[in-house]
C-alpha positions as CSV (number, residue, x, y, z in Angstrom):
1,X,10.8,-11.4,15.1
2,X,10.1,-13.7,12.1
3,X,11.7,-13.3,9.0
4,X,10.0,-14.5,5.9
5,X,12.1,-16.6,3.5
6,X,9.6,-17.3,1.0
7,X,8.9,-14.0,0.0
8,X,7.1,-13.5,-3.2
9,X,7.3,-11.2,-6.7
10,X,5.5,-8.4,-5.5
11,X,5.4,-4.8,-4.2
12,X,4.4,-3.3,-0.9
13,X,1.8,-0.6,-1.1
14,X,2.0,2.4,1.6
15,X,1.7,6.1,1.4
16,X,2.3,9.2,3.0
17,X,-1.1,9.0,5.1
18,X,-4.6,7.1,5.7
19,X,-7.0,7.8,2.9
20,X,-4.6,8.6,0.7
21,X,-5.8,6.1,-2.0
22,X,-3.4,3.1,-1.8
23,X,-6.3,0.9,-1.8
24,X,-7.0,2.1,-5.1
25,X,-3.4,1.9,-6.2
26,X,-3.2,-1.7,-4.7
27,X,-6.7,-2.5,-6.9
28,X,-5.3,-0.8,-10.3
29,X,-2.2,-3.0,-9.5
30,X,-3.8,-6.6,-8.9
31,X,-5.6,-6.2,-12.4
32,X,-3.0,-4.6,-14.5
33,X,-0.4,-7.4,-13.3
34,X,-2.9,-10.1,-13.0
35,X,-1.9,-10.3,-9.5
36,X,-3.0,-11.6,-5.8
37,X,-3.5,-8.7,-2.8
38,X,-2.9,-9.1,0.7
39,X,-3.9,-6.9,3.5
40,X,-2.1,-8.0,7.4
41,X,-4.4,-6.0,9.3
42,X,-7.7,-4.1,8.9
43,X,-8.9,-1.5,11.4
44,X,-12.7,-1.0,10.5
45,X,-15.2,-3.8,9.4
46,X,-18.5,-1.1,9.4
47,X,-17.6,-0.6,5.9
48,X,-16.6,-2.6,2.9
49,X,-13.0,-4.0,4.0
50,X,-9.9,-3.0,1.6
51,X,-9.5,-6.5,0.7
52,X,-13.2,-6.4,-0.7
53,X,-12.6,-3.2,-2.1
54,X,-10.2,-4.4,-4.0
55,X,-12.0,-7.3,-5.1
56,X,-14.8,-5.8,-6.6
57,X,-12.5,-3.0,-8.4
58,X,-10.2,-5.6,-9.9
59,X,-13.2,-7.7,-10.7
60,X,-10.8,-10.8,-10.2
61,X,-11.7,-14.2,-8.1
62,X,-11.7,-14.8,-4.7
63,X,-9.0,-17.1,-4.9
64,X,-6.7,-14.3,-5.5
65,X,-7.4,-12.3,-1.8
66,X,-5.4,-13.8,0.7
67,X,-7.3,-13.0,4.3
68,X,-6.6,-10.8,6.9
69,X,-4.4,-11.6,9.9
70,X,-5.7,-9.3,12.3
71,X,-10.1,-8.0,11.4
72,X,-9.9,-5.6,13.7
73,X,-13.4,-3.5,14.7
74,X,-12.6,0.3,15.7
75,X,-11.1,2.8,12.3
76,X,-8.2,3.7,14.3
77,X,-4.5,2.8,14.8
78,X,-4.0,-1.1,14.4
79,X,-2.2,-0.7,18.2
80,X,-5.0,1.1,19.7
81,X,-8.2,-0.8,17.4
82,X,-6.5,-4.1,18.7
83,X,-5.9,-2.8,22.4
84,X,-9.9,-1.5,22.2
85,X,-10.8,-5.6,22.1
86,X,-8.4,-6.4,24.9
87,X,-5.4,-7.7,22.2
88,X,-2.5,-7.1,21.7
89,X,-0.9,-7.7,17.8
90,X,1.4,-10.7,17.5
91,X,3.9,-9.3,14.8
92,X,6.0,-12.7,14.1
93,X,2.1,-13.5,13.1
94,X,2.4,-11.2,10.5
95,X,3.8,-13.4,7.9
96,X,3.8,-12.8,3.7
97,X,1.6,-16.0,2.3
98,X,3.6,-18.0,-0.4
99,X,2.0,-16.8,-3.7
100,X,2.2,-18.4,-7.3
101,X,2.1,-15.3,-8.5
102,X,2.6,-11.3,-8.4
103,X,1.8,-10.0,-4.6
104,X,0.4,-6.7,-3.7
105,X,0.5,-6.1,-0.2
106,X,-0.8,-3.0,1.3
107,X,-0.1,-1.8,4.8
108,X,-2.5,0.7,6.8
109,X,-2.1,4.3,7.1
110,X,1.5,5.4,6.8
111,X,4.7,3.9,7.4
112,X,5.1,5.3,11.0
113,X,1.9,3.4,12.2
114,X,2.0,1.4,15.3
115,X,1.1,-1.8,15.4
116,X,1.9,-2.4,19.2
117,X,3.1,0.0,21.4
118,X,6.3,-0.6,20.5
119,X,6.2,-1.5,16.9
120,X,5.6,0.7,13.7
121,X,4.5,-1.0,10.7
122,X,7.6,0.1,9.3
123,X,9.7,-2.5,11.3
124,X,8.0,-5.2,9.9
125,X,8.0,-3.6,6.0
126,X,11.5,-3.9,7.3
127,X,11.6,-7.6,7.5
128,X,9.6,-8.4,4.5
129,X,12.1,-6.3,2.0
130,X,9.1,-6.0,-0.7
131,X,10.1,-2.9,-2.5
132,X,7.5,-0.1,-1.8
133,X,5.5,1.7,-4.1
134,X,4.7,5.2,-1.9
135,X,1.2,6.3,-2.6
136,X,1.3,10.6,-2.6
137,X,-1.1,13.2,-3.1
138,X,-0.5,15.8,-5.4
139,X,-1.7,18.5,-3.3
140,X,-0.2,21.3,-1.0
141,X,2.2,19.5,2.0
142,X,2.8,16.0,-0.2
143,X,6.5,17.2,-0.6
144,X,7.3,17.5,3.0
145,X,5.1,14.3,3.9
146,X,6.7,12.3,0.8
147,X,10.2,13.4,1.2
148,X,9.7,12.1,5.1
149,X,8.2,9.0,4.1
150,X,11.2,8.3,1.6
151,X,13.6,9.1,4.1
152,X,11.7,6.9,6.9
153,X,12.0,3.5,4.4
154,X,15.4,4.4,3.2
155,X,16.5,4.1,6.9
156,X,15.3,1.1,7.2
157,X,16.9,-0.2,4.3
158,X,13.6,-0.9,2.8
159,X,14.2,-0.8,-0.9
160,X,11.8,1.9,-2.5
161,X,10.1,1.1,-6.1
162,X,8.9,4.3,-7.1
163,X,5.8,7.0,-6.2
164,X,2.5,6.9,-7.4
165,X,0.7,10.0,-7.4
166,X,-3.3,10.8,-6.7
167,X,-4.8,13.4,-7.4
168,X,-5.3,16.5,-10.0
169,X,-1.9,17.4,-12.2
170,X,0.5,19.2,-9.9
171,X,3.8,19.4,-12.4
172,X,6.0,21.2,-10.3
173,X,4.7,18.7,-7.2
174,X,5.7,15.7,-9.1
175,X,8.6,16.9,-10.6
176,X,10.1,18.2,-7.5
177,X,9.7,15.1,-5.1
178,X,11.0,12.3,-7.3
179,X,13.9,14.8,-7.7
180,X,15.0,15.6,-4.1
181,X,14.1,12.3,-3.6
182,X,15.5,10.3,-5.5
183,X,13.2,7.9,-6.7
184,X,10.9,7.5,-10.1
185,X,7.9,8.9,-10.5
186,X,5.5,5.8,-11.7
187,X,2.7,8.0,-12.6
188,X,-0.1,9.5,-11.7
189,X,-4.0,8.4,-11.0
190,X,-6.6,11.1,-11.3
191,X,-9.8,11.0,-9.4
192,X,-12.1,8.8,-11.1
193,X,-15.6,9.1,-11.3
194,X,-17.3,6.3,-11.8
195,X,-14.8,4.1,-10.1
196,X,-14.9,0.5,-11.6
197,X,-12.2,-1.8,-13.2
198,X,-12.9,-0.5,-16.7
199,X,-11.7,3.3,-15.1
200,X,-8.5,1.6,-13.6
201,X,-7.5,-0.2,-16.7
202,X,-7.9,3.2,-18.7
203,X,-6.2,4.6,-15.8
204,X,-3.1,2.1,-15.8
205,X,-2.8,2.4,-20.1
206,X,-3.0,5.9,-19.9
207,X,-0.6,6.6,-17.2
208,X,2.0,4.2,-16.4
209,X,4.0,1.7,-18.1
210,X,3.7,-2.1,-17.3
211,X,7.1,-2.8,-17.9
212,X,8.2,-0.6,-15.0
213,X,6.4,-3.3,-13.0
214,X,8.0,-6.4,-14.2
């Protein structure tokens, strides 16, 4: 399997489960660190992609959205959305573009997600050594489902950045798991309504600290 030697400044976006917000996270985090995103592999093109997502809530240029590896049709598992088109993912395909500057890289679902049959997403995290920011809802089950993802990277030797939490407060919630867990608590984003840039860069001011970033 390849491993990258040019790997960027940058963090590795993941989360606990699929919809949990990371693309949200990942778009906060381009704009407050005036960075560039990358996504390996969408599954789902019916709707805006993550990587245009992104693009229109950072409000940044093109230039800064690397492309996707694998565009892959069917909202499913990357191993059974590729498998549905008669492929099969090439992981030493899966490479980290050189950047010139910070790199946000978000994966798909959570870390136990199989790209091949015999692959999880969290074996190539694995290889890439990007420190991981974990994406976590505030609600009832996060700690059992954060506390497993934690666990699941630390095994792997994949060096964990901190949590970001979504969702309404939930002291005791975000209190607890950066506790047992062992890891900082980054901060928190609330659900935002309308959804634009100018939201996330409230957002980022009012709730996390650049320099924990840099």
């Amino acid at each position: 399997m390849y491993v990258p030697t040019n790997i960027p400044r940058g963090f590795l976006v993941t989360g606990t489960d699929t919809g949990i917000g990371k693309t949200i996270v990942s778009a906060m985090l381009v704009r407050a660190l005036d960075a560039a995103y990358f996504k390996p592999v969408q599954a789902g093109l019916d709707e805006p992609t993550d990587t245009e997502t992104v693009q229109v809530l950072s409000a940044l240029p093109s230039e800064r959205f690397f492309r996707e590896i694998y565009r892959l049709k069917e909202p499913a598992s990357p191993h059974l959305s590729a498998a549905l088109e008669g492929i099969e993912i090439d992981i030493d395909r899966l490479q980290i573009p050189a950047a010139t500057r910070p790199l946000i890289v978000e994966g798909a679902g959570g870390v136990m997600v199989p790209l091949t049959p015999s692959v999880l997403f969290l074996d190539v995290f694995a290889n890439w050594q990007l420190p991981a920011i974990v994406c976590s809802r505030t609600s009832l089950g996060t700690i059992n489902h954060t506390l497993l993802t934690v666990q699941a990277l630390r095994t792997r030797g994949i060096p964990i950045h901190g949590l970001v939490f979504i969702g309404d407060a939930h002291d005791e919630n975000e209190t607890i798991i950066p506790r047992l867990g062992g890891v900082r608590r980054l901060g928190r984003v609330p659900y935002l309504d309308p959804l634009d840039a100018d939201t996330l860069n409230a957002t980022f001011e009012a709730n996390f600290k650049l320099e924990d970033f840099v």
